[in-house]
PDB file of the backbone (N, CA, C, O) and the ligand in Angstrom, with CONECT records:
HET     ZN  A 101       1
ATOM      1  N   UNK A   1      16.991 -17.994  10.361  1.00  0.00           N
ATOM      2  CA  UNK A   1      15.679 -17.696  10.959  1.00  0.00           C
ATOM      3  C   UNK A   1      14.598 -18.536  10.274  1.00  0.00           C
ATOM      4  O   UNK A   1      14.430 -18.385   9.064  1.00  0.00           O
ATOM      5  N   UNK A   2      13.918 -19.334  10.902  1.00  0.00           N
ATOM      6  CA  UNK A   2      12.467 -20.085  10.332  1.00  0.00           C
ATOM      7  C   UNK A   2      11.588 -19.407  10.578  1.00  0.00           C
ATOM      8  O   UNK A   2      11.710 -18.355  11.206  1.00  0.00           O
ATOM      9  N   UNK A   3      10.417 -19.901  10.101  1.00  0.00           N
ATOM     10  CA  UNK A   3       9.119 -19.129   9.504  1.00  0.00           C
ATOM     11  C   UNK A   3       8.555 -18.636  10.898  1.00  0.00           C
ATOM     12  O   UNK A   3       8.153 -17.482  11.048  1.00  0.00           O
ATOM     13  N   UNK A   4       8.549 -19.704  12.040  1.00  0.00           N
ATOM     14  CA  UNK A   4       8.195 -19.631  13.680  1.00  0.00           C
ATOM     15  C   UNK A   4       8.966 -18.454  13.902  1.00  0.00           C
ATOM     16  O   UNK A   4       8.335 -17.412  14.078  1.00  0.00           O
ATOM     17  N   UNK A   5      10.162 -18.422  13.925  1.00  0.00           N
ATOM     18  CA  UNK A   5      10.967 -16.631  14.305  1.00  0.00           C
ATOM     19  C   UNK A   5      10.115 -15.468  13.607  1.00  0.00           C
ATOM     20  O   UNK A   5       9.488 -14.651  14.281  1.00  0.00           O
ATOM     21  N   UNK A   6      10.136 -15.452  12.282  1.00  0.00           N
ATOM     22  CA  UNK A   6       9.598 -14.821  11.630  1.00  0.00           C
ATOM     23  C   UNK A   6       8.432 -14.274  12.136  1.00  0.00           C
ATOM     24  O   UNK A   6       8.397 -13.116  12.552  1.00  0.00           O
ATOM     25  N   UNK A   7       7.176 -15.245  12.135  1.00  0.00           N
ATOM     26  CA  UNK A   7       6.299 -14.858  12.872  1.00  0.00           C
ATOM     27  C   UNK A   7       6.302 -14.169  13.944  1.00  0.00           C
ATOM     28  O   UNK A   7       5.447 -13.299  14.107  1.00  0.00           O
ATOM     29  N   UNK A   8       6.997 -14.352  14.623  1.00  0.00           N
ATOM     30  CA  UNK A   8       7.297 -13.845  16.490  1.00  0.00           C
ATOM     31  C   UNK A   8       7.386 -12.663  16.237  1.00  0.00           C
ATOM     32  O   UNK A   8       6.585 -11.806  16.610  1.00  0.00           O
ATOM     33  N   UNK A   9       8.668 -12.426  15.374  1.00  0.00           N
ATOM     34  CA  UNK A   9       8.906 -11.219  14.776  1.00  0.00           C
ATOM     35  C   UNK A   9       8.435  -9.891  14.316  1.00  0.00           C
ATOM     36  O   UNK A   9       8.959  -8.778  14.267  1.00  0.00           O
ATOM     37  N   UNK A  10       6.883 -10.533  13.886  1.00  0.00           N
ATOM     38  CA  UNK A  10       5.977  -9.429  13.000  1.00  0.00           C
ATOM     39  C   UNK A  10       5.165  -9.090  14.406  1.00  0.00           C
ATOM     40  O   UNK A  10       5.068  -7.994  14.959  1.00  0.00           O
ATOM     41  N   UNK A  11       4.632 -10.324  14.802  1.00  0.00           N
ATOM     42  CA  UNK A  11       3.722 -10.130  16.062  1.00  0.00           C
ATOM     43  C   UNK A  11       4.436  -9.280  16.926  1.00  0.00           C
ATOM     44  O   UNK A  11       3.630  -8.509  17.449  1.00  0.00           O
ATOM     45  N   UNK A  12       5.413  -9.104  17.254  1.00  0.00           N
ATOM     46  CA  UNK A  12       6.473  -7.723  18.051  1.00  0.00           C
ATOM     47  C   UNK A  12       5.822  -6.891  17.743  1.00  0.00           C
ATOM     48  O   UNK A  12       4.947  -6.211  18.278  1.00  0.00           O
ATOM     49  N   UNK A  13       6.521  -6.978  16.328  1.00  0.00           N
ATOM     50  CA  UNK A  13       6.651  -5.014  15.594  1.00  0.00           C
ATOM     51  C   UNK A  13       4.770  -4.806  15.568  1.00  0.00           C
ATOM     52  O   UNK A  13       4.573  -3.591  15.572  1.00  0.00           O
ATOM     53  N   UNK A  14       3.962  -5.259  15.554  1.00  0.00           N
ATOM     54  CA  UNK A  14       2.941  -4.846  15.478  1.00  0.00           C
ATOM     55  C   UNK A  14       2.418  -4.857  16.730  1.00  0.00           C
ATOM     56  O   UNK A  14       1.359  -4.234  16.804  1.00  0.00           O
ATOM     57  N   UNK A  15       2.872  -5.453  17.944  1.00  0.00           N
ATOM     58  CA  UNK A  15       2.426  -4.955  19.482  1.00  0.00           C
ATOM     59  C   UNK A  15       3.180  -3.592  19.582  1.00  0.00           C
ATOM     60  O   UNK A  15       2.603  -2.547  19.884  1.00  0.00           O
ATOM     61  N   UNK A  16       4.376  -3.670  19.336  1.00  0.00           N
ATOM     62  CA  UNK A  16       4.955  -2.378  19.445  1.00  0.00           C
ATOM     63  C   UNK A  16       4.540  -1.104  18.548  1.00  0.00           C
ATOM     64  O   UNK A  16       4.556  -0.001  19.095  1.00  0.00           O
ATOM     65  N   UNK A  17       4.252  -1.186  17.495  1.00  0.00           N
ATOM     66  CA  UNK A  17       3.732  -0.338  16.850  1.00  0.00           C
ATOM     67  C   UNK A  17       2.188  -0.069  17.403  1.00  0.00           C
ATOM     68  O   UNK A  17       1.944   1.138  17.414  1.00  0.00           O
ATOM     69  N   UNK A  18       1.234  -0.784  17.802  1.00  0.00           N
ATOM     70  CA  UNK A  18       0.400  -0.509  18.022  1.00  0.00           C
ATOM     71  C   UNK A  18       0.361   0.194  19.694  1.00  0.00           C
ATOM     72  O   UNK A  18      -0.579   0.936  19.982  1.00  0.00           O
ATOM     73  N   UNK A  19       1.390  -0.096  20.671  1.00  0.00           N
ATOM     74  CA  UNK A  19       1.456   0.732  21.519  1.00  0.00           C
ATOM     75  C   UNK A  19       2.282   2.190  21.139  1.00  0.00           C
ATOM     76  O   UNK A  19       2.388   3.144  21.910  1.00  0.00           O
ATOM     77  N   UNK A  20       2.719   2.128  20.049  1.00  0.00           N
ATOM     78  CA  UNK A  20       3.476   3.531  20.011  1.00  0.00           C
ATOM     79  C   UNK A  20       2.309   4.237  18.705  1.00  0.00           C
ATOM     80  O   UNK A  20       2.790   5.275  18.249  1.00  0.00           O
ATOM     81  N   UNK A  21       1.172   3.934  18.174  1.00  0.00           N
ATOM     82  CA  UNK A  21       0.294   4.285  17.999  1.00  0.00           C
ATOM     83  C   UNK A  21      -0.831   5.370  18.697  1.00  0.00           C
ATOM     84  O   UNK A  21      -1.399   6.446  18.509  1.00  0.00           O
ATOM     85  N   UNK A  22      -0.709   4.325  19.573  1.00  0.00           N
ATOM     86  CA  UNK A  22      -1.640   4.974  20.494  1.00  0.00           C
ATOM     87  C   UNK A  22      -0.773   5.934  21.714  1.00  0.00           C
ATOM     88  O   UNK A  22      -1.527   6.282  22.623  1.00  0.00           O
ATOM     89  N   UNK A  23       0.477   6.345  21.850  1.00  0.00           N
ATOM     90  CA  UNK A  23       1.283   7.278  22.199  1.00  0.00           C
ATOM     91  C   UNK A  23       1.042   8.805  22.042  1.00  0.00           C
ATOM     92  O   UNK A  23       1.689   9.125  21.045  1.00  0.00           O
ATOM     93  N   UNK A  24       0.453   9.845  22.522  1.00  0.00           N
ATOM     94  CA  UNK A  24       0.147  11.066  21.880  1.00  0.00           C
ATOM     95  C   UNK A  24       1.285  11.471  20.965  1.00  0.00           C
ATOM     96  O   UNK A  24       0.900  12.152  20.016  1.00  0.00           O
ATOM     97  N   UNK A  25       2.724  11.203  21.008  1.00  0.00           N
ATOM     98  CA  UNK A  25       3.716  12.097  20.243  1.00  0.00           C
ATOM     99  C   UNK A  25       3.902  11.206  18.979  1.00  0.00           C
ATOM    100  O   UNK A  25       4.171  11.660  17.867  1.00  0.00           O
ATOM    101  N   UNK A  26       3.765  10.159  19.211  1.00  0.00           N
ATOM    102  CA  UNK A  26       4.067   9.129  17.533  1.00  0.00           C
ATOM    103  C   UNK A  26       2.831   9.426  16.974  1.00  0.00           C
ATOM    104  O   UNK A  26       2.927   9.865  15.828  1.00  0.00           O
ATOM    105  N   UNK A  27       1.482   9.313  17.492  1.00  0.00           N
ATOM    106  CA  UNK A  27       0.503   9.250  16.977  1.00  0.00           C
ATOM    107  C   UNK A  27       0.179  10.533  15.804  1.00  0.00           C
ATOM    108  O   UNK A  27      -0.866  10.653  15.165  1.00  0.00           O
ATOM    109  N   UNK A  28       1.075  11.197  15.752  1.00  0.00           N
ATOM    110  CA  UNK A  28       1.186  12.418  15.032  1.00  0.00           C
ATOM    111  C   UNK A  28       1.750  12.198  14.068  1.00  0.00           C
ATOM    112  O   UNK A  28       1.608  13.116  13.259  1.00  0.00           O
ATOM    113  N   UNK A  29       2.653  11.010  13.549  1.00  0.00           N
ATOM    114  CA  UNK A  29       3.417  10.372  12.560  1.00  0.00           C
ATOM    115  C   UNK A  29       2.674  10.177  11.347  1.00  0.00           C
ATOM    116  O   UNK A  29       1.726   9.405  11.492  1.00  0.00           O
ATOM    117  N   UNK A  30       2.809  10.603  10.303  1.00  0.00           N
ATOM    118  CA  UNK A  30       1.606   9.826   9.129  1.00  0.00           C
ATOM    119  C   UNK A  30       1.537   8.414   8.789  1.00  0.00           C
ATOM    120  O   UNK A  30       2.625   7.976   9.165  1.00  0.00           O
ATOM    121  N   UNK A  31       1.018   7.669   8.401  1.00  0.00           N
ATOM    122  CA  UNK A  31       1.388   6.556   7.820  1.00  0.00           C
ATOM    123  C   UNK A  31       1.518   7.087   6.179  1.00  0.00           C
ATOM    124  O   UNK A  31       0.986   8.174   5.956  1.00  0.00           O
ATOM    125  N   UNK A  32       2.053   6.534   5.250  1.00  0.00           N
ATOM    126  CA  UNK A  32       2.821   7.561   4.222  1.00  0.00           C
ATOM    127  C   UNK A  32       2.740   6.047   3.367  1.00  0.00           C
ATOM    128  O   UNK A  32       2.483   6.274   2.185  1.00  0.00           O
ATOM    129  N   UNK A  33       2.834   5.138   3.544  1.00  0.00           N
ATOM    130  CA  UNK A  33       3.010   3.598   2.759  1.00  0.00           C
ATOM    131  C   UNK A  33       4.416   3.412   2.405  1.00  0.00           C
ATOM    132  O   UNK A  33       4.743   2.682   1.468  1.00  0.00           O
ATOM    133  N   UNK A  34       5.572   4.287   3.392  1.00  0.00           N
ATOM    134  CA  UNK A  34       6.769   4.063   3.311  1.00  0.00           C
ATOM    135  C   UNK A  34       7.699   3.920   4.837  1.00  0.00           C
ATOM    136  O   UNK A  34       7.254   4.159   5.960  1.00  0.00           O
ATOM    137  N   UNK A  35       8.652   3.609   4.603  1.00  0.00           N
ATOM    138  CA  UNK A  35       8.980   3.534   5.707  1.00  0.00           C
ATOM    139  C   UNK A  35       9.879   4.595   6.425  1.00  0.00           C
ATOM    140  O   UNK A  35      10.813   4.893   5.681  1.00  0.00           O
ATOM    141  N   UNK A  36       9.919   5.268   7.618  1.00  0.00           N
ATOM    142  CA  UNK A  36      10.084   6.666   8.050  1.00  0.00           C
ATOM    143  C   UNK A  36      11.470   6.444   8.256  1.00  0.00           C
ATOM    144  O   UNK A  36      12.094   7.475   8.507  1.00  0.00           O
ATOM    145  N   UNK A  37      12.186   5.310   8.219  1.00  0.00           N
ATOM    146  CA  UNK A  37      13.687   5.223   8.525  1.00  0.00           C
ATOM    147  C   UNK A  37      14.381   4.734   7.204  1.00  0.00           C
ATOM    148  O   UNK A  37      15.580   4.949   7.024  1.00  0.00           O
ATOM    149  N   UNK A  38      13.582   4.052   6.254  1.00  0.00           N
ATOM    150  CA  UNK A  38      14.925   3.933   4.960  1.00  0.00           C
ATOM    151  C   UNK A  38      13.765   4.129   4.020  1.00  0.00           C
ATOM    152  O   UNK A  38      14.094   3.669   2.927  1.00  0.00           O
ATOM    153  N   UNK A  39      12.939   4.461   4.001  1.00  0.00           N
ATOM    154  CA  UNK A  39      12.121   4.804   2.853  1.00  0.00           C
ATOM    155  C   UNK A  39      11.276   3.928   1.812  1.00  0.00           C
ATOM    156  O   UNK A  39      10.509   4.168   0.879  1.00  0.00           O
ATOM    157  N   UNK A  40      11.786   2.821   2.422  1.00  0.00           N
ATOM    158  CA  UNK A  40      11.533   1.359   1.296  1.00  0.00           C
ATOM    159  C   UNK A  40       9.838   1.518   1.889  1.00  0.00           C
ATOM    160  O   UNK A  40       9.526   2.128   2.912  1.00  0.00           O
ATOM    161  N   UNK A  41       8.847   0.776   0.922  1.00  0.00           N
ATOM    162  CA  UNK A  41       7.777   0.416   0.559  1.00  0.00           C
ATOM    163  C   UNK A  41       7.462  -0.630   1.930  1.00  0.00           C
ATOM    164  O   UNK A  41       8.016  -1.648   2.346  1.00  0.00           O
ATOM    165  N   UNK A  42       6.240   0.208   2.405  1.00  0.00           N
ATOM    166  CA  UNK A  42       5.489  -0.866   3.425  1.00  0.00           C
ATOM    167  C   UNK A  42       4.331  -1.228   3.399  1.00  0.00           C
ATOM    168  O   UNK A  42       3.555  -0.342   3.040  1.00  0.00           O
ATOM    169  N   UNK A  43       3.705  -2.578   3.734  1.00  0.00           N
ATOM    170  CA  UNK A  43       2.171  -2.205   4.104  1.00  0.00           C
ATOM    171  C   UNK A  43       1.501  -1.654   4.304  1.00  0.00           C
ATOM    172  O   UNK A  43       1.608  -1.339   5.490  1.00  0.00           O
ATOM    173  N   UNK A  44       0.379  -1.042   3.692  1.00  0.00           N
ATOM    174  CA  UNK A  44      -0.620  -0.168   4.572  1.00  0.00           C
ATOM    175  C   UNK A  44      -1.331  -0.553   5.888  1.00  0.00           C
ATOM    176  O   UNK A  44      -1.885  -1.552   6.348  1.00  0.00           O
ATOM    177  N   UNK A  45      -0.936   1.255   6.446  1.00  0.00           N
ATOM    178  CA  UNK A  45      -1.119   1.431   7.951  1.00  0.00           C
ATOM    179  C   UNK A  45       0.129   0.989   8.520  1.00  0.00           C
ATOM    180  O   UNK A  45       0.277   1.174   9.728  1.00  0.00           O
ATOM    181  N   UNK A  46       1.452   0.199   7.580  1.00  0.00           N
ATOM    182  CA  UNK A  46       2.706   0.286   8.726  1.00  0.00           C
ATOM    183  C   UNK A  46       2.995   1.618   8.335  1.00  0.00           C
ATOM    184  O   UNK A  46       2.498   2.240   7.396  1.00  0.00           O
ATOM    185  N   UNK A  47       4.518   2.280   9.787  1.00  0.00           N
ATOM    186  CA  UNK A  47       5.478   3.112   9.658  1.00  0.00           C
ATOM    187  C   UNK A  47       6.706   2.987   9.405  1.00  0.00           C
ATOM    188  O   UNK A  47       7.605   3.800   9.187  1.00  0.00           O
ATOM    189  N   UNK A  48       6.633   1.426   9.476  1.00  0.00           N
ATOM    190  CA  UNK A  48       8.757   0.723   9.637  1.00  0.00           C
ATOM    191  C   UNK A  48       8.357  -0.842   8.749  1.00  0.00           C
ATOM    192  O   UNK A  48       7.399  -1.614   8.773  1.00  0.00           O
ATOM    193  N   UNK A  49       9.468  -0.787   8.114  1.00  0.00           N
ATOM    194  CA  UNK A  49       9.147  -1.835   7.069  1.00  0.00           C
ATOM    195  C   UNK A  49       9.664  -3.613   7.980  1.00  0.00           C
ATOM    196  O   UNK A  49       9.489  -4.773   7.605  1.00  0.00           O
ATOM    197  N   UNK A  50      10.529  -2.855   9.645  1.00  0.00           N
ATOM    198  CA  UNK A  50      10.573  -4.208   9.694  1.00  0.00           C
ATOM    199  C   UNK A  50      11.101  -3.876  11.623  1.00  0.00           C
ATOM    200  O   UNK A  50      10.995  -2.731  12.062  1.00  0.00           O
ATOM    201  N   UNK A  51      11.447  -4.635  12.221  1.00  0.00           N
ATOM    202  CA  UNK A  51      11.726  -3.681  13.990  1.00  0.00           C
ATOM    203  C   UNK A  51      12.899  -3.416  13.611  1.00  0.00           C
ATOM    204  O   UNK A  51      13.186  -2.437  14.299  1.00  0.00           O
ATOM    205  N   UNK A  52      14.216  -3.762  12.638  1.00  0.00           N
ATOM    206  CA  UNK A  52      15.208  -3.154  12.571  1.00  0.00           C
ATOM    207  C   UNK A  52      15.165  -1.538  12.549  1.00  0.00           C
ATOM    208  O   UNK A  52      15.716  -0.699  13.261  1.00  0.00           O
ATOM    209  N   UNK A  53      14.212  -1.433  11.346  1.00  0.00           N
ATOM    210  CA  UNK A  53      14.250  -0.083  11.082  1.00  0.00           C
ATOM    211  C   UNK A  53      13.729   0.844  11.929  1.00  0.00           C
ATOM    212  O   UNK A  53      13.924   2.059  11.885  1.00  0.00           O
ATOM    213  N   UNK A  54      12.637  -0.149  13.194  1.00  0.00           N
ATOM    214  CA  UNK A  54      11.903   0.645  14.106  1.00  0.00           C
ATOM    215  C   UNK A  54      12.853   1.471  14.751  1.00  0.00           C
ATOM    216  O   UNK A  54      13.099   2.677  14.721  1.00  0.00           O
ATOM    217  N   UNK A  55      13.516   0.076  15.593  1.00  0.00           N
ATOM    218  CA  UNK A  55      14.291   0.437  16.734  1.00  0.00           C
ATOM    219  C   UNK A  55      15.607   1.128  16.131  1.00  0.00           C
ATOM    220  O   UNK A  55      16.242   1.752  16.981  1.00  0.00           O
ATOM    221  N   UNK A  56      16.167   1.145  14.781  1.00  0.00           N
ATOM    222  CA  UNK A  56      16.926   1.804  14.322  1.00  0.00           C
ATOM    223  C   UNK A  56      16.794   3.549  14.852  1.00  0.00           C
ATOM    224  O   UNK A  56      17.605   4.302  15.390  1.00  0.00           O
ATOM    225  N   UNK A  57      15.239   3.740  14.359  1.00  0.00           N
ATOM    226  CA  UNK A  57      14.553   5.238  14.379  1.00  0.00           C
ATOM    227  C   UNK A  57      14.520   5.304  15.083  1.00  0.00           C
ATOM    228  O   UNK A  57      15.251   6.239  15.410  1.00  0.00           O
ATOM    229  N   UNK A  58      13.693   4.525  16.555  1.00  0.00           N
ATOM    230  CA  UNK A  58      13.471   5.473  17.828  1.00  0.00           C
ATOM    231  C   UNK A  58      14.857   5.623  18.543  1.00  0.00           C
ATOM    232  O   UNK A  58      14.923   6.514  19.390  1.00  0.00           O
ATOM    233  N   UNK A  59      16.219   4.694  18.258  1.00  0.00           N
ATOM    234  CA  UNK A  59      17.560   5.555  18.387  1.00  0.00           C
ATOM    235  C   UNK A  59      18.218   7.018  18.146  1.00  0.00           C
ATOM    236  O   UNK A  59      18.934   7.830  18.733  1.00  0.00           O
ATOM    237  N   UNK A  60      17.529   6.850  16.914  1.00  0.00           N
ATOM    238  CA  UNK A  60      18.003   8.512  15.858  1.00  0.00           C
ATOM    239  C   UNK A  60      16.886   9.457  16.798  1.00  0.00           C
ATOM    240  O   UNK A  60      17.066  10.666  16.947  1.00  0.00           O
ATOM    241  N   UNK A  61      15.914   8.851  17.301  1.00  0.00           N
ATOM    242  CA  UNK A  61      14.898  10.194  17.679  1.00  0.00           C
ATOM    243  C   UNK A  61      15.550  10.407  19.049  1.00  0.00           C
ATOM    244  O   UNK A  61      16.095  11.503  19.187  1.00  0.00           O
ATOM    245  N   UNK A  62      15.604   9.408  20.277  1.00  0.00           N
ATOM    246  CA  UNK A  62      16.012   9.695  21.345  1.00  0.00           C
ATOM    247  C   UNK A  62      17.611  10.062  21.292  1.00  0.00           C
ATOM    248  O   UNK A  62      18.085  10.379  22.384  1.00  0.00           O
ATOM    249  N   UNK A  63      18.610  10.064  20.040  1.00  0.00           N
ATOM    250  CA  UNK A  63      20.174  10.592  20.188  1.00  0.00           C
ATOM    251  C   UNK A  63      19.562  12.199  19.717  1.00  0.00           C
ATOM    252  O   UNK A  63      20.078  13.256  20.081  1.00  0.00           O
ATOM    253  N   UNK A  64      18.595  12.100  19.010  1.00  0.00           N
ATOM    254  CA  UNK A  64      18.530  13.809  18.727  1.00  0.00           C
ATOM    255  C   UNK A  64      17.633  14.667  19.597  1.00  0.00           C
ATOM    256  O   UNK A  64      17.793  15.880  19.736  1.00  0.00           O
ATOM    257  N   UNK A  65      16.300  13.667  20.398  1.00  0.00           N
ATOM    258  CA  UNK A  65      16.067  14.861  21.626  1.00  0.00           C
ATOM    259  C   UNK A  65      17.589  14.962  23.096  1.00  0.00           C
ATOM    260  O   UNK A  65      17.761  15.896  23.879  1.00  0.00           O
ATOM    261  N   UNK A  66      18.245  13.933  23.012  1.00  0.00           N
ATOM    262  CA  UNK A  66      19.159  14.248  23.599  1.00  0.00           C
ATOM    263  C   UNK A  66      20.247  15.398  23.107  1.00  0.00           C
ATOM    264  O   UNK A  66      20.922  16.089  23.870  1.00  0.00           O
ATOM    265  N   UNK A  67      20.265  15.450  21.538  1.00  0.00           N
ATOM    266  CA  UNK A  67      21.140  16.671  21.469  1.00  0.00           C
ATOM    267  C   UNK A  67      20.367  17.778  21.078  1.00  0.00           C
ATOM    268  O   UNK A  67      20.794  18.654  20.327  1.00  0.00           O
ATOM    269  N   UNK A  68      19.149  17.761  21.607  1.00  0.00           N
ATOM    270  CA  UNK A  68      18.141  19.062  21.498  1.00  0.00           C
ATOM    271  C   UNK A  68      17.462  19.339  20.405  1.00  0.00           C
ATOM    272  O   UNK A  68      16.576  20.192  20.358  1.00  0.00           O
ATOM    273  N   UNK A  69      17.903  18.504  19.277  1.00  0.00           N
ATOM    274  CA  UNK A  69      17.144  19.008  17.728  1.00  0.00           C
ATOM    275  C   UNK A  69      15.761  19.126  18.289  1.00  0.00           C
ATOM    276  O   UNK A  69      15.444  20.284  18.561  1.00  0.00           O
ATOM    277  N   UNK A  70      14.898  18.241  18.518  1.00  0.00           N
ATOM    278  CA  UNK A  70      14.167  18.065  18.610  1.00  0.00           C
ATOM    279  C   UNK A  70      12.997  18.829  19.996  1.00  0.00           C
ATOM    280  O   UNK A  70      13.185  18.299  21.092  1.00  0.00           O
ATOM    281  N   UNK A  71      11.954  19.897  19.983  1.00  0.00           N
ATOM    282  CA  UNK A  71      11.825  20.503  21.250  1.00  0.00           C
ATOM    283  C   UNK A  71      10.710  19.387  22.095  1.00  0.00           C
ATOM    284  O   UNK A  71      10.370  19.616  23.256  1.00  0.00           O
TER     285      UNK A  71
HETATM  286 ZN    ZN A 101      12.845   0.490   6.807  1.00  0.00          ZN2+
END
C-alpha cells in the first residue's frame, strides 16, 4: 500500500464515520480516545482506530441484532 492508498483510506473512514455520526443510534457511542473494537489508542474524536476495525464492529453489531442481543 503507498501513501496515495493510504490517504484514500483515512478519507473513507472519516466520510464514513462522519455519516454514522450523525446516525441517531451510533451517535450515542462515546468517543472514549480508544477504539470500540480492539481497544488500541485513537485520535481524538475517532471511534475505530482504522475501517478494519470499523467494519469489523458494525459486523459484530448487525450478527448480534440479528441474534437479538441487542433490542
Ligand atoms: Zn481498532
Amino acid at each position: 500500500m503507498d501513501i496515495i492508498d493510504q490517504a484514500q483510506q483515512r478519507e473513507e473512514l472519516e466520510r464514513e464515520l462522519a455519516i454514522r455520526q450523525h446516525s441517531c443510534h451510533e451517535s450515542a457511542m462515546p468517543v472514549v480516545g480508544a477504539c470500540h473494537y480492539c481497544s488500541a489508542t485513537v485520535p481524538a474524536g475517532y471511534r475505530f482506530c482504522d475501517h478494519d476495525c470499523l467494519t469489523d464492529w458494525q459486523k459484530e453489531q448487525d450478527a448480534r441484532k440479528r441474534a437479538g442481543w441487542l433490542a
